[in-house]
C-alpha positions in Angstrom: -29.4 18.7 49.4 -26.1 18.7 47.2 -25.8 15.2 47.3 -29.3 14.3 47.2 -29.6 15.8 43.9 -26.2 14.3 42.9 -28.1 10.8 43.8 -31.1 11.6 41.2 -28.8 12.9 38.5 -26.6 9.1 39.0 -29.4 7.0 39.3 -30.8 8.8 36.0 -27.8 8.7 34.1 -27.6 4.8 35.3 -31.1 3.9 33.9 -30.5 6.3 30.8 -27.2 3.8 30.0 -29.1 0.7 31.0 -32.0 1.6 28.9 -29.6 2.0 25.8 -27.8 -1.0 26.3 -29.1 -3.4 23.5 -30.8 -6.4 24.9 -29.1 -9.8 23.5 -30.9 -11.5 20.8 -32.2 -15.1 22.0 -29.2 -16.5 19.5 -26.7 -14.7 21.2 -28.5 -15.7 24.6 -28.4 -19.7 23.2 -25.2 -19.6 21.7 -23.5 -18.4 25.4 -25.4 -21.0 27.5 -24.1 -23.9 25.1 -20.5 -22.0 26.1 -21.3 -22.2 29.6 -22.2 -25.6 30.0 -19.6 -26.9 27.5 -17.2 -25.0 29.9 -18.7 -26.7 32.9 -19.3 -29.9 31.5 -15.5 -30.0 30.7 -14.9 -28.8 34.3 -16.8 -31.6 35.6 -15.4 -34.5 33.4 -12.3 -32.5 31.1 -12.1 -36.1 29.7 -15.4 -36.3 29.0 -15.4 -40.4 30.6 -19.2 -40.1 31.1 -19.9 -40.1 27.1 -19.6 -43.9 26.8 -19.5 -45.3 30.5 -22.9 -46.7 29.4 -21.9 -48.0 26.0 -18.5 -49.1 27.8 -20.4 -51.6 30.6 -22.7 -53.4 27.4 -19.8 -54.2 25.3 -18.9 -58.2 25.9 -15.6 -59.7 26.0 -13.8 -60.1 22.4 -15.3 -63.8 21.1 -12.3 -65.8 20.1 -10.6 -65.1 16.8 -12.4 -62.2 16.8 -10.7 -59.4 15.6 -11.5 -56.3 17.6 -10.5 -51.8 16.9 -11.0 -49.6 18.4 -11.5 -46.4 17.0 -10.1 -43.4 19.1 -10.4 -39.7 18.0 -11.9 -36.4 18.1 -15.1 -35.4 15.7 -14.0 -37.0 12.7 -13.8 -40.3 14.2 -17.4 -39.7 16.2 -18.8 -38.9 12.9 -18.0 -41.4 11.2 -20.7 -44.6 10.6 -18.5 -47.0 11.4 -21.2 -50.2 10.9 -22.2 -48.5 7.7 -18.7 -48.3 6.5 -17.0 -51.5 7.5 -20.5 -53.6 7.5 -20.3 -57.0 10.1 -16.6 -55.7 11.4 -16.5 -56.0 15.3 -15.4 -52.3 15.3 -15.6 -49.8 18.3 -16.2 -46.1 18.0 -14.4 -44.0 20.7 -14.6 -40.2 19.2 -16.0 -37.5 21.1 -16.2 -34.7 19.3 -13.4 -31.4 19.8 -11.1 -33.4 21.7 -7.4 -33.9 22.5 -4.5 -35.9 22.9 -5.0 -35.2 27.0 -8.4 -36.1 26.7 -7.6 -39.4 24.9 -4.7 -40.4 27.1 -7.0 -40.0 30.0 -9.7 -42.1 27.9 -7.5 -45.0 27.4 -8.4 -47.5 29.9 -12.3 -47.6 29.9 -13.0 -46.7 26.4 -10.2 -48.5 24.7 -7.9 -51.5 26.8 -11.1 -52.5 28.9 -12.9 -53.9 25.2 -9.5 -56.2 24.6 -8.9 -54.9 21.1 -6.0 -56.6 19.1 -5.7 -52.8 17.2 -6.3 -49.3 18.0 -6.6 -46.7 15.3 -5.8 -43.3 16.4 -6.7 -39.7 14.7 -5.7 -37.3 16.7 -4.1 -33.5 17.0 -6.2 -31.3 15.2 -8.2 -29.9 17.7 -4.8 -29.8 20.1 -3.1 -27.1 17.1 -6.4 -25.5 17.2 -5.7 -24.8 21.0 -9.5 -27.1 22.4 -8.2 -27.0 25.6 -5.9 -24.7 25.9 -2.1 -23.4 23.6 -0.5 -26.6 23.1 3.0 -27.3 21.2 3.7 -29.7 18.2 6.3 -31.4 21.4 3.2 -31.6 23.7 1.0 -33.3 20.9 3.9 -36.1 20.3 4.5 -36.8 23.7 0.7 -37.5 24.2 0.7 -39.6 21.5 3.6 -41.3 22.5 2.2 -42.2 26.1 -1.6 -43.8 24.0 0.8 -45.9 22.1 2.6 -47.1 25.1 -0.4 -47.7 27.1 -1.6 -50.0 24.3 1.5 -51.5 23.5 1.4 -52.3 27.6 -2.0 -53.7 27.0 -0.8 -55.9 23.8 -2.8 -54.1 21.7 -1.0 -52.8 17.9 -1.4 -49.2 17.2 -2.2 -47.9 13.9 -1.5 -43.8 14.1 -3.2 -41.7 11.4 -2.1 -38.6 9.9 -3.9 -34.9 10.7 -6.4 -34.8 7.7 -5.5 -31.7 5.8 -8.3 -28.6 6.2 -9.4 -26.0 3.6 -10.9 -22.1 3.7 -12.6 -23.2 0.5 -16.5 -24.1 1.9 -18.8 -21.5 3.1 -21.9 -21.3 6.0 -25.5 -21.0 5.6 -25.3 -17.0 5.0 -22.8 -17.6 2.3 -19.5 -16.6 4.6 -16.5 -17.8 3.7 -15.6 -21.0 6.3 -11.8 -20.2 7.6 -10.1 -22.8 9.2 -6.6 -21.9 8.6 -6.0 -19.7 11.1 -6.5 -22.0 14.3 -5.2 -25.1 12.1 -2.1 -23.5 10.0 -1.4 -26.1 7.1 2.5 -25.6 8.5 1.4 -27.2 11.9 -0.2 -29.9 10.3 2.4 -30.9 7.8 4.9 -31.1 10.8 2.9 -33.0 12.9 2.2 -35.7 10.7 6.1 -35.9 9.8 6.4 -36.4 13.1 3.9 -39.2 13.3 5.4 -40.9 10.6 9.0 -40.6 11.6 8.0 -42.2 14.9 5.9 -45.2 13.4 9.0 -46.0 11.2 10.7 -46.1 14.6 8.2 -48.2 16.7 7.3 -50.3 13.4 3.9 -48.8 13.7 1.3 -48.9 10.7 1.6 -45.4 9.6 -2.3 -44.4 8.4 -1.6 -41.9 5.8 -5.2 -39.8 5.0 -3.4 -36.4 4.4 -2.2 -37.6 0.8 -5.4 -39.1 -0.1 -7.4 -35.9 0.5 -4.2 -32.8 0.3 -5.1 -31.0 -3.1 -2.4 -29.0 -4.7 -2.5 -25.9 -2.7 -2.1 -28.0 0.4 -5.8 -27.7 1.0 -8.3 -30.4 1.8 -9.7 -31.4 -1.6 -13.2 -29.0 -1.6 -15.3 -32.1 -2.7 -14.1 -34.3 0.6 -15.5 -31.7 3.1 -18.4 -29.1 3.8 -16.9 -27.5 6.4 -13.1 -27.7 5.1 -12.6 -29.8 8.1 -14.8 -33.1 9.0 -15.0 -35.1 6.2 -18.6 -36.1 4.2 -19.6 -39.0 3.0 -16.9 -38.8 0.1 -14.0 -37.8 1.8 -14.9 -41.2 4.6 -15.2 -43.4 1.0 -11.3 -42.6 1.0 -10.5 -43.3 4.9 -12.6 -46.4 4.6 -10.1 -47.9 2.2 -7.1 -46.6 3.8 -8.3 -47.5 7.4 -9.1 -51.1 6.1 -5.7 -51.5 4.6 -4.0 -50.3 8.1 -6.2 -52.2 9.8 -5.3 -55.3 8.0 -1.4 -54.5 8.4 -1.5 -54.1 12.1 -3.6 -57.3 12.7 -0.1 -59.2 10.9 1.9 -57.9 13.0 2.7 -59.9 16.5 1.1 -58.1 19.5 2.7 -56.1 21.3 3.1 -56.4 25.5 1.1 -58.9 27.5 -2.5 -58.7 27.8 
């Protein structure tokens, strides 16, 4: 009898606690299953080779004298309207948004070597400070993008590297929040990194593609007019990389090719 009625006064307090629990919004619902399947999808393919395989098998062999880039990056490069900004150019975009430098490396041969480019142009490292896939170190970062520059080099392909764009904590969300991204991208991290970067072009004789002084404000910030999110640029802040990207471009495709295609 004892534990009979030690049964009912469990399986009441169970349902009492279950009934209180509050039920998740359908936001919060959404906003986990987008988690979930991000999660899975990077289990599945952690370079993510599926986004352009399509793309990848309809681009034709580079027509001669043309001269072919690649673009490889994370968000800021898959954002950007590449025909819009360099009209007629035979110009490939290879960003995926949130990725990398592990992700890239592993992205080299089908979305960059396999379309024959005489350049590459490569912004990458943000998202690898901001820990995408996992705590990384500023020595992790370089040696990734040491190995994509070798691989092209091995390919004959010239390598412009870009600097980390700077970021900002000035913009603010639809309810009016304050946007922070200095925490998971400290300004410190970023300034070393692209010291780095530029350190090792001067060594390789690499076109060094310098965005972070276009765009750095005084504080160290990403000028507030260049982003809305102090992180991806708009369509100001790609006015400014459009000119600089052109003028690296234009410097690398002088330069004899590296390696042996």
């Amino acid at each position: 009898m004892k534990r009979l009625l030690f049964l009912i006064l469990f399986l009441t307090a169970t349902i009492s606690a279950f009934a209180q629990t509050p039920t998740p919004t359908p936001d919060a619902l959404t906003l986990e299953k987008q988690r979930a399947d991000r999660l899975q999808a990077r289990y599945n393919d952690f370079a993510n080779l599926a986004r352009y395989a399509k793309a990848n098998a309809e681009v034709k062999p580079p027509a001669n004298g043309e001269n072919r880039v690649v673009f490889l990056g994370d968000s800021i490069t898959d954002s950007w309207k590449l025909a819009e900004y360099f009209p007629n150019q035979p110009y490939i975009n290879r960003g995926i948004s949130g990725q990398t430098t592990p992700q890239m490396l592993l992205r080299m041969q089908p979305d960059v070597v396999a379309h024959k480019p005489k350049v590459m142009v490569l912004l990458a490292g943000t998202n690898d400070i901001a820990g995408n896939t996992g705590p990384s170190t500023l020595e992790y970062i370089e040696g990734n993008i040491r190995s994509i520059t070798e691989v092209a080099h091995a390919n004959g392909i010239n390598v412009v590297l870009a600097s980390v764009t700077p970021i900002s904590d000035y913009n603010k969300n639809a309810k009016g929040e304050p946007i922070v991204q200095s925490v998971r991208r400290p300004p410190a991290q970023i300034l070393a990194l692209n010291k780095w970067i530029k350190d090792y072009c001067e060594e390789k004789g690499l076109v060094y593609l310098d965005y972070f002084t276009a765009t750095v404000d005084d504080k160290g910030f990403l000028k507030a007019e260049l982003a809305n999110d102090g992180l991806h640029p708009n369509a100001e802040g790609y006015k400014i990389m459009q000119k600089l990207a052109a003028e690296a471009i234009a410097k690398a495709l002088k330069k004899k090719q590296k390696g042996v295609k």
